[in-house]
N, C-alpha and C positions, 0 to 999 in steps of 0.2 A: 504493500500500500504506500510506497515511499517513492513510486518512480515517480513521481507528478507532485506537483504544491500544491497540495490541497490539505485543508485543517479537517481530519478527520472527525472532529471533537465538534467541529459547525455541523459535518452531517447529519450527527443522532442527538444531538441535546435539544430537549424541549425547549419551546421560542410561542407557545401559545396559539400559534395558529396551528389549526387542526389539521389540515393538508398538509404542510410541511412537515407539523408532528408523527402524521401517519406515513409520511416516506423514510424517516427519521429512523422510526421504529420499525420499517421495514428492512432497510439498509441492516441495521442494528442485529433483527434474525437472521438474511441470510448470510451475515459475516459470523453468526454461530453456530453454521454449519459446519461440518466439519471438511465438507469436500468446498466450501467455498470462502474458508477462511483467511488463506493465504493471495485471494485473488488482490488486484489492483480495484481502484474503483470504476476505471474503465472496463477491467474484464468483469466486475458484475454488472454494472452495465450492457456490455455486450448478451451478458447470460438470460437476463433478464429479457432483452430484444428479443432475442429470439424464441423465448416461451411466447410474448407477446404475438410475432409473426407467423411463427411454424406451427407454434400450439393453441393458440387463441385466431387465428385466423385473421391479427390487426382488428380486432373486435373491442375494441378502446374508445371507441366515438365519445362516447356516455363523459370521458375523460378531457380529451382534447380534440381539436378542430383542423384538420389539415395537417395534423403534425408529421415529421419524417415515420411515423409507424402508421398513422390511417390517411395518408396523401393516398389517393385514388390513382395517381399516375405512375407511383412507382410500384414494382413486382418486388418480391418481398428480399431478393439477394438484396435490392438496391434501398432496401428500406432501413435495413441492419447497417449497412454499408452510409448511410447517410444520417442514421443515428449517432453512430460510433464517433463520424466524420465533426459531427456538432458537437459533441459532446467532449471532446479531444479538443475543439476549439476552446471550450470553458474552462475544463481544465489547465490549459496548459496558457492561457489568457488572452491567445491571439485572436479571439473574436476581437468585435467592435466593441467598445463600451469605457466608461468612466467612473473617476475617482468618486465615493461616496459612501453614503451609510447605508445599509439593506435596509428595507421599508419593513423586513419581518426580522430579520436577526438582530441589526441593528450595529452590526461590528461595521468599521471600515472596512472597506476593499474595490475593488472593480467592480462596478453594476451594469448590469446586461438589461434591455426590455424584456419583458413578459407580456406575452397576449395569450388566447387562447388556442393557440399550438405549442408551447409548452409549462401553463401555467393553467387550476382548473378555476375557472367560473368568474375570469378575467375583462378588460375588456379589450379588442384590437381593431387595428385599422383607424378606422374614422369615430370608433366609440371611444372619446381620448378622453368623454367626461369620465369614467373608472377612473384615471390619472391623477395624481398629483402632481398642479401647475398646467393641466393639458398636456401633457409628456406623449410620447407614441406606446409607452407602457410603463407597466410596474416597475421600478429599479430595487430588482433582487442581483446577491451575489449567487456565483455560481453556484455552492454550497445548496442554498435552496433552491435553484433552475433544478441542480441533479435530486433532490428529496423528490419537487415535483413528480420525477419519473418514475419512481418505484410505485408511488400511493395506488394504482390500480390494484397493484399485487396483494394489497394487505385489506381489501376493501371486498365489499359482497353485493351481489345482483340482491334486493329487495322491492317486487314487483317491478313495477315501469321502470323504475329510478334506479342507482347509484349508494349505498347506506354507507354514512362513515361516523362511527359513532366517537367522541371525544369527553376527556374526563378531565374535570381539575388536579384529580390524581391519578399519576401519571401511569401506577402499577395497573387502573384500572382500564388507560386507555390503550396502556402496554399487552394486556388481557386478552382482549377485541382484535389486535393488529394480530399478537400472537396466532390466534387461534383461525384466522382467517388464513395467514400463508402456511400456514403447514394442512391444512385443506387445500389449496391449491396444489402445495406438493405430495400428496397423497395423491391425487386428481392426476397429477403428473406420470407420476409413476405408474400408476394401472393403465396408463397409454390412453386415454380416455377424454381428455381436457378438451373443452370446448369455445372455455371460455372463461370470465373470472364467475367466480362459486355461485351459489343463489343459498339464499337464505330457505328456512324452512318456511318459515310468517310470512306472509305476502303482506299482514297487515302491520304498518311502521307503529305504531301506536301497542299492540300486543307485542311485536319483536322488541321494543323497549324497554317492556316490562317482565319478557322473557331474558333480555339480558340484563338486567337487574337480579332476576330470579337467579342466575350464574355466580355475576358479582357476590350474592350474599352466600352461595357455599360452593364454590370454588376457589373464592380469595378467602372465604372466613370472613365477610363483613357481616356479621350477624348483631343484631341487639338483642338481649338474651332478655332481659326487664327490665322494670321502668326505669329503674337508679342509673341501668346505664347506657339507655339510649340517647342522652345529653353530652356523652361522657367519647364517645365516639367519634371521629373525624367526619368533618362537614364533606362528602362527596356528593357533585352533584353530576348527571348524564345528561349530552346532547348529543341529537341522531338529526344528522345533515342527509336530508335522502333529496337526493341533488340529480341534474344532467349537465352537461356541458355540450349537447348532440346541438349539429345544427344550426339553424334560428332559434333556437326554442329550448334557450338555457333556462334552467330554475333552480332553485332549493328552494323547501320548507324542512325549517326546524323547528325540533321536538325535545321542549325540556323538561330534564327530570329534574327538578329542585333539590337541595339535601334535606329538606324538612318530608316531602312527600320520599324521596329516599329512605330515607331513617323509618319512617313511619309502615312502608311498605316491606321494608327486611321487618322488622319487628314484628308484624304481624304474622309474615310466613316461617317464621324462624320459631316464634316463642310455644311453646307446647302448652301454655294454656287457650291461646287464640288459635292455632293451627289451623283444628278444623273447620272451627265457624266462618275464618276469614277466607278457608277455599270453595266452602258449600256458596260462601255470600257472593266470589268471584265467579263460581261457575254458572251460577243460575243468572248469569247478566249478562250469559254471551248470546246475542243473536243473529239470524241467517234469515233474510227475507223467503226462502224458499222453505224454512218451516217455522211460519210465523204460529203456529198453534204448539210448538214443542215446547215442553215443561223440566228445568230439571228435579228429579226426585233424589233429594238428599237419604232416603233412605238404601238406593242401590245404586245411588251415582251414577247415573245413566240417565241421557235426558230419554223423553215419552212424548209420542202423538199421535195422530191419525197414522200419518206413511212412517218406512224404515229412520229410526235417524242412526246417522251416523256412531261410533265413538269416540273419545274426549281427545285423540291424536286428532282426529277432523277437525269438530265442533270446537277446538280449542284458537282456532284458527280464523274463526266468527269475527263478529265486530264486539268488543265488549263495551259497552256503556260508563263501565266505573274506570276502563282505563282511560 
């Protein structure tokens, strides 16, 4: 990692924004690989391209706009090939660009533009109002142009959109990133990959509160009673379920407060509330298609006129309390 000048320590430390933080922590995993630990940051770059091209089929759009991986004009030798090619520029400084502060990291260095061929949910071209001062784009240093590229990898298909969920603590947005690339290299490995992963929940609202549901016993963020659910660290969750396709960029974000946090581990954790709090969640999921379904807390199965489903399905519903 030493042929190039580059501050290795700008690629993975947290900087607050959520994209750069998720390439951050992407960079971060696949350098604790073991087969890709000794790479340069060009060669996981390169490594990464090519999952992108050979294995995802340049199926990034959702990401970026025109970029050297989803340019519609190049074939994919020449897409790898004109990645590497930019990114070698950054590295190594002889693109264009000037002296200044990153608008996200904030250190001195060379700043490069940013639009939305390699930055997500940017503005470019003639959209210069995004800009500070009207500029032709963002002035980030290379350090973040390169985060940019990885964050597809550590991210997940959630319905139409893009989910990229981010935490004030960092173990927890560390969590989310984790679990998402090593699904992709699982995905990889069974020859199979089509694309980046898809969530189970189509619905952003229950997949927030399914990853909350993780959060409190995968990391152990549990409140166990009342004494000490004050006592515990303020975490709060936000899920960016975004596109960057197209004309037709969006996000909506989804936030989880640390009081509605606290209050929802507590609930599903403490074994005097347990059950009352999941019979009270289940019976408030509904599915326009069986508007007459009841659920029966005494067999845990919802009931109606037609078949209903079971609670892997129906969990899947739209829930009203979330």
């Amino acid at each position: 990692m030493s042929n190039y000048k580059i501050d290795i320590n700008l690629l993975i430390k947290a900087t607050g924004d959520p994209f750069a933080d998720a390439g951050g922590l992407v960079i971060k995993f696949l350098y604790g690989q073991p087969h890709l630990k000794n790479q340069t940051i060009l060669e996981l770059i390169e490594y990464v391209a090519k999952i992108y091209v050979n294995s995802w089929g340049s199926k990034i759009h959702a990401f970026f706009l025109n970029s050297t991986i989803t340019q519609p004009a190049f074939k994919s030798d020449r897409k790898i090939e004109e990645t590497l090619k930019y990114y070698k520029s950054l590295i190594e400084g002889t693109a264009s660009g000037s002296e200044g502060y990153c608008r996200i990291s904030g250190h001195k260095a060379k700043l490069y533009f940013a639009g939305r061929d390699n930055h997500i949910l940017s503005g470019s071209g003639t959209f210069i109002n995004f800009h500070h001062s009207f500029e032709g784009g963002l002035s980030l240093s290379k350090e973040i142009l390169i985060r940019m590229f990885f964050v597809p990898f550590g991210l997940m298909q959630l319905s139409d959109k893009i989910a990229l969920l981010h935490s004030n603590n960092e173990r927890v947005s560390e969590f989310f990133i984790t679990q998402n690339c090593q699904a992709n290299l699982n995905v990889l490995a069974s020859g199979v990959a089509e694309g980046i992963s898809k969530a189970h929940n189509n619905n952003p609202a229950n997949a927030l509160f399914s990853f909350a549901d993780e959060c409190s016993t995968d990391l152990k963020i549990i409140y166990e009673n009342e004494s000490d659910i004050y006592e515990k660290e303020d975490i709060t969750i936000n899920l960016y379920h975004f596109t960057n396709f197209g004309a037709s960029p969006e996000v909506v974000i989804y936030l989880l407060s640390s009081n509605i946090f606290k209050f929802y581990a507590f609930s599903t954790s403490n074994l005097k509330f347990k059950k009352q709090w999941g019979n009270f969640l289940r019976s408030h999921y509904r599915n326009s298609k069986f508007k007459d379904a009841i659920f029966n807390e005494e067999t845990q199965i919802w009931e109606g006129k037609k078949e209903i489903p079971g609670y892997e399905t129906s969990k899947i519903w739209r829930n009203v309390i979330f």
